[in-house]
N, C-alpha and C positions, 0 to 999 in steps of 0.2 A: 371166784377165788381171789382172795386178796393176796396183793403182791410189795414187799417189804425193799425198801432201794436203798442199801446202804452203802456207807462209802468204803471204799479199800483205797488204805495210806492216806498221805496228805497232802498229796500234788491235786487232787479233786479233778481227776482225770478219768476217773473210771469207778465205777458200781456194782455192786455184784445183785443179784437180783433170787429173791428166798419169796415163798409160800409161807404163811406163819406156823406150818408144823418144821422149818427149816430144809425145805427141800429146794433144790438151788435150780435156777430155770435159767439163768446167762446173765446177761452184764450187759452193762451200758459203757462206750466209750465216747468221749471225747477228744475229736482229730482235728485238724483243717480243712476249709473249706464250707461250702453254702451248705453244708446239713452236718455239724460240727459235734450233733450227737445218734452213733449209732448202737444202737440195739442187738447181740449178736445171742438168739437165744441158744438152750442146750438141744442137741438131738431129739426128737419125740416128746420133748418141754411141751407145755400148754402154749406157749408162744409163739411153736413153730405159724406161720401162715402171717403174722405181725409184720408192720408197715416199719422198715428195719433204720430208714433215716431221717432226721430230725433237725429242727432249726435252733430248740433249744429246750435242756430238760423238761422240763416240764409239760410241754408237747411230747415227747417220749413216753412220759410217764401217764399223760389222759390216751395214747394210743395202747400203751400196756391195761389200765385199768377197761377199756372197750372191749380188750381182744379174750380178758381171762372173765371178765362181766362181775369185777366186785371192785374194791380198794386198790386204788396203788400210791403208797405212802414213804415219805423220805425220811429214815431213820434219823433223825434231831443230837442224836449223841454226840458228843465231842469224840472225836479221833484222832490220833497221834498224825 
């Protein structure tokens, strides 16, 4: 299943994470500290069982594309 990573707001601190029929599977945040991006998916999401800490996007996002076995792609839009 491909998984859609777009951004919420425009501090670039956090992601919300969509299937492409728009069903929402959790977020990506960015905190402090040696794995400064976490993954926190939804209850019963296809993500449940995903490697939840990360060194830096884009390792996040090849561990999301591994865990659902299709795309996992950075929505490119401009955001407020």
């Amino acid at each position: 299943m491909d998984v859609i990573v777009n951004p919420t707001g425009s501090s670039g601190t956090e992601w919300s994470l969509d299937d492409r029929l728009g069903r929402h599977l959790g977020t990506i945040l960015r905190t402090q500290g040696s794995f400064p991006f976490v993954i926190e998916p939804e209850p019963a999401s296809g993500l449940s069982g995903v490697r939840l800490l990360h060194t830096s996007l884009d390792e996040a996002m090849s561990s999301i594309a591994r865990k659902m076995g299709g795309a996992c792609e950075l929505n490119s839009r401009d955001w407020d």
